[in-house]
N, C-alpha and C positions, 0 to 999 in steps of 0.2 A: 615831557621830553619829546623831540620832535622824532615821527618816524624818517627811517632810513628809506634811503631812493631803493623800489623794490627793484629793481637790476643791478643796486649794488649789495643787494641782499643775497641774493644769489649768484653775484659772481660773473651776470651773463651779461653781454655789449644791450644796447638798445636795440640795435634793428636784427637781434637774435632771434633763432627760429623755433619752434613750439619744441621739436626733440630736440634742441639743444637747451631747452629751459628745463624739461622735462626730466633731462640726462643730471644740470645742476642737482635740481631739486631732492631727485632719488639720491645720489650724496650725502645732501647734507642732511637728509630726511633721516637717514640713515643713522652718521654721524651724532645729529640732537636727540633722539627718540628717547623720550624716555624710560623706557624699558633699558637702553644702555647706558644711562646716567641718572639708576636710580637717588631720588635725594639731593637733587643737582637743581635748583632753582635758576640760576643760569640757561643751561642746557634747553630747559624749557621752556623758556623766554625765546631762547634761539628757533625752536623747535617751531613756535609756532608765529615768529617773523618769519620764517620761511617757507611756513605753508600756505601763510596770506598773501606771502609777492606771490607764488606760485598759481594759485587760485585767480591774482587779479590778472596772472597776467599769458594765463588759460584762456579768458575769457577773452573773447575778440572784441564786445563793447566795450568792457571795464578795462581791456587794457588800451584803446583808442581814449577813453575820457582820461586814463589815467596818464598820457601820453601830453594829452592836450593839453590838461589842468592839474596835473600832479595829483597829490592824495585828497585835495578838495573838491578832485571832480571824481572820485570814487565816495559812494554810500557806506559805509561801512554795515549799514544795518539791511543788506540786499542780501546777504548769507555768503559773502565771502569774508567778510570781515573775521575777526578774532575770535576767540571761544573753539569748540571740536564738536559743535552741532553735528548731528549725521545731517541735514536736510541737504535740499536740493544746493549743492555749489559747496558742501560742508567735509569735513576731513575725512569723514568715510566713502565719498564718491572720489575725494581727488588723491590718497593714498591706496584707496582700493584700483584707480586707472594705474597708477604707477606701476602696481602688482599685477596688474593686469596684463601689463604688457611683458611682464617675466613670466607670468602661467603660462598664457594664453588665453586669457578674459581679457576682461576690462568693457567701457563703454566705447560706443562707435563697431563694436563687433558683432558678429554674427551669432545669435543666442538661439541657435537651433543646434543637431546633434553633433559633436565633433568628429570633425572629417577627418583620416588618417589615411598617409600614403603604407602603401605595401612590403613589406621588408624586402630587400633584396637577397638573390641566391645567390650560390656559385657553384659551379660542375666542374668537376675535374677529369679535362682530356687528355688522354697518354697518348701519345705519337713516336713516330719514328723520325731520325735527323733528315733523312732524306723528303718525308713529307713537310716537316719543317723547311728545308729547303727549298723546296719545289712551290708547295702552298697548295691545296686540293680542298672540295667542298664535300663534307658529311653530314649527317644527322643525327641529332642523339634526340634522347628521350628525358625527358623532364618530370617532374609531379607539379601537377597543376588541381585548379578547382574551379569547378565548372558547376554552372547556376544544375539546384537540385530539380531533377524530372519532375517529382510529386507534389513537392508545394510551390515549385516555378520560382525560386528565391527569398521567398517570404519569410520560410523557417518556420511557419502554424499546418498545424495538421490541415487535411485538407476537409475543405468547409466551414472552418475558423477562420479567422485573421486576428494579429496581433494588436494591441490595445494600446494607447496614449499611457507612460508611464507616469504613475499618481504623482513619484515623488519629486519629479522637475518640471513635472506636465510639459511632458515633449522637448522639453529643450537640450535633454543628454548632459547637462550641468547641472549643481547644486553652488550657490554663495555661502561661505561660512563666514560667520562675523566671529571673530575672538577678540574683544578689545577695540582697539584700533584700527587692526588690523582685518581685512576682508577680501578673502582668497576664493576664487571660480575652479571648482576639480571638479573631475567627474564623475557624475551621478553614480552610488555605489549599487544601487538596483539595477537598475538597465545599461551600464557601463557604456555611458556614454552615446546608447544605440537614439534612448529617445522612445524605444515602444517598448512592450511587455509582450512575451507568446504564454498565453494560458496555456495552452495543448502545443507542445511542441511535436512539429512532423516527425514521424519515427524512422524514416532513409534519412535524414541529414541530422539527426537529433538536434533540432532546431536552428542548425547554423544556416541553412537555406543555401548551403553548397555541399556539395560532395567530389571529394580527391578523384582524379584519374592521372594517366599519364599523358603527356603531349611530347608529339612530334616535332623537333624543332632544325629547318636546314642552318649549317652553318659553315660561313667561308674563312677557311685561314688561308689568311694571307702567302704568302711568299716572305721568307727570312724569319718568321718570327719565331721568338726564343723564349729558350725555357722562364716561367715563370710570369711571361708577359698573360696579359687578361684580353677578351674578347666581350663587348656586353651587349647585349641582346635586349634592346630597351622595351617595358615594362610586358618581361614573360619573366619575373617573379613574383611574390607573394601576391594577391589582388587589395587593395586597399579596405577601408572599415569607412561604413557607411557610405559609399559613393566616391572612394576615395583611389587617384592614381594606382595604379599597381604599380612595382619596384620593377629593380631592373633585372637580368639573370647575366652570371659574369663567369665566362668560360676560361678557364685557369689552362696553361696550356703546360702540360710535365713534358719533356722528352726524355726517352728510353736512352741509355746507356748503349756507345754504339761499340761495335768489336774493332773497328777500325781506327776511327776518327776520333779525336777531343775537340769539341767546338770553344772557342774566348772570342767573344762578341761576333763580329764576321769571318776573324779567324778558323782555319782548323790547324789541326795537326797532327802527324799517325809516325810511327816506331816504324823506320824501315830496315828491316837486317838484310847485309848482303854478307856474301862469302870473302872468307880470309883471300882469297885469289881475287876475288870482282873487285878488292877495296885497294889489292895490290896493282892490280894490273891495271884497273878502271876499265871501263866499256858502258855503254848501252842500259838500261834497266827500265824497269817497267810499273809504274806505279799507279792506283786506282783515285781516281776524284769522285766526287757526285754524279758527275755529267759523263761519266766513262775514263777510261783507259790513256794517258799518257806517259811516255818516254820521254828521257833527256840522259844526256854523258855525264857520269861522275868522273873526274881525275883521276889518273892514275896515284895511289899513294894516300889515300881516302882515310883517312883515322876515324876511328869508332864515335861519334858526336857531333859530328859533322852536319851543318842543319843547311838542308837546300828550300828554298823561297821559289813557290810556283806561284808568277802573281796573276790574280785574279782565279781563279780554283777552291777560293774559298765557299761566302756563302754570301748573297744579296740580303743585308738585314732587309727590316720593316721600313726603317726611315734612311736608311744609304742609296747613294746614286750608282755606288758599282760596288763588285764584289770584294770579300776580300781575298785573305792569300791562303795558300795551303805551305807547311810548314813540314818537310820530313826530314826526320832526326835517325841519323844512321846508325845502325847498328850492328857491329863488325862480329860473328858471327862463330865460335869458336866450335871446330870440327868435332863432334865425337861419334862413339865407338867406331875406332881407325883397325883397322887391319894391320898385320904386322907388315906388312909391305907397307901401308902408308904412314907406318910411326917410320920405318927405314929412310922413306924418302923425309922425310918432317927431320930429322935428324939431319940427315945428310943437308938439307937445306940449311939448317940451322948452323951448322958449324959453316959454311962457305958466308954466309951472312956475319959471323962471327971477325971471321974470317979479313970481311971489308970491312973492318973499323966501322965506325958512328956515323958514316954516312949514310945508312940502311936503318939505321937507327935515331933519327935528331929526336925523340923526346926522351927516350931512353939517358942519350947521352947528357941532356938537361937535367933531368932531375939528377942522375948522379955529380954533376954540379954541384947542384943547390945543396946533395946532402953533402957533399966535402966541405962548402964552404960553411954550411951550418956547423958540424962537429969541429971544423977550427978557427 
């Protein structure tokens, strides 16, 4: 029976690109293996049509002959052909690359020690709304690790040096074959480092650094809000084996303020004035960020009443102007009165009585609403 066109085998156009053959391939490789279709003669048939197009069409000569002259200008007997040979161009190199590329091995890679970035920190700064506001530069302190005095980084006692590890000879990787399948981790001796320290140095107990704290300055901005981050690029963790260090990411809390409630650039703050300021209106005097201003309330002010100061709010991080200040009135109920001031409160209270519901419009509304509810 005639074979199948290996691009229609796997699915891919012709002038498809190697990780797009690669991306089929791991699919279907997947899909037919037989380990998940135990028993399954089919399956296996498929399995390994698809790792021959895959192999020829890896291969940058085999897949130009194949291109040129179809499957008659492929060898079959060059070790891409049929069969699960490990040899050079055979299932355990081109299933092993596939795996390769989900470890972190495979061929075309670097087979010295594995190189890892640093983890990243984060510090949590408590501030005040008003620094938040305003924006001010400080410094904090950090734990950091800094190459060891005594054995200079090395991590061997001093007079020693550390040794080529036997069990990957330097490479910081170990290949396991199980079957088919052929997976690159890291070497369980030297974890990946690549050397061995007989005599480890006794101030760093081998790790060739030692903890200290660092100084670190930092600017916060102007507006910024609770919960936003600041990152301080690579003053975290230090990398493994020669590897980047992380980044450190300043968390920014603000303190609960006695005033103010901040909503985005918004504020907003509880204003009580007196039974008389709200009656009569006049003048008052209220606090921002930026200091101290006034404006007139109406005469006849009811307790909820919310006045908009605009721009008094707070300049975020990413806004072009501020926003508003928001105070919410609160009408102010007298106590411990003097019996002169209950006399006069009385006597007020009957002359108001007195003018009918004009001294009264919400009063007189809700007794409304509840007449016409009850009938």
């Amino acid at each position: 029976m005639a074979k199948r066109d290996f691009y229609e085998t796997l699915g891919v156009a012709k002038n498809a690109s190697e990780d797009e053959i690669k991306k089929s391939y791991r699919k279907l490789a997947m899909k037919y293996h037989p380990d998940r279709n135990p028993d399954s003669k089919e399956s296996e048939e498929k399995f390994k049509e698809v790792k021959e197009a895959y192999e020829m069409l890896t291969n940058p000569e085999k897949r130009e002959a194949y291109d040129r002259y179809g499957h008659a200008g492929v060898d079959p007997n060059m070790g891409g052909g049929g069969g699960f040979g490990g040899g050079a161009g055979g299932f355990g190199d081109a299933f092993g690359d596939i795996f390769g590329d989900i470890f972190g091995g495979g061929r075309g890679r670097s087979q010295g020690p594995q190189v890892y970035r640093g983890a990243d920190l984060r510090y949590n700064l408590e501030i005040t709304l008003e620094q938040a506001a305003h924006g001010f530069d400080t410094t904090i302190r950090v734990p950091s690790w800094d190459k060891c005095d005594t054995c200079h980084g090395s991590g061997a006692k001093p007079g020693t040096s550390p040794v080529t590890c036997s069990t990957c000879a330097g490479h910081g990787q170990v290949r396991m074959q199980q079957g088919f399948f052929s997976i690159q981790q890291t070497c369980p001796k030297c974890h990946g480092t690549g050397k061995i320290i007989p005599e480890p140095c006794a101030a760093c107990a081998g790790q060739g650094r030692i903890k200290r704290n660092k100084t670190l300055e930092v600017k916060i901005p102007v507006g910024i809000d609770n919960g936003m981050r600041i990152r301080s690029s690579g003053n975290g963790e230090p990398g493994t084996n020669g590897g980047p260090s992380g980044d450190l990411y300043v968390e920014i809390h603000i303190k609960p303020h006695s005033v103010f409630q901040r909503e985005g650039d918004d504020l907003h703050c509880e204003m009580p004035i007196s039974f008389a300021k709200a009656a009569l209106g006049g003048d008052i005097e209220v606090p921002t960020l930026s200091g101290k201003v006034s404006f007139t309330i109406p005469e006849g002010t009811q307790s909820g009443k919310t006045f908009r100061l605009k721009g008094k709010g707070i300049k975020g991080v990413r806004s072009g102007f501020a926003g508003d200040l928001f105070c919410h009135v609160a009408v102010e109920t007298p106590v411990k009165l003097t019996e002169k001031q209950k006399d006069m409160l009385r006597d007020f209270e009957k002359l108001t009585t007195e003018g009918g519901s004009k001294h009264s419009p919400q009063s007189k509304t809700w007794r409304d609403k509840v007449k016409d509810f009850f009938e």
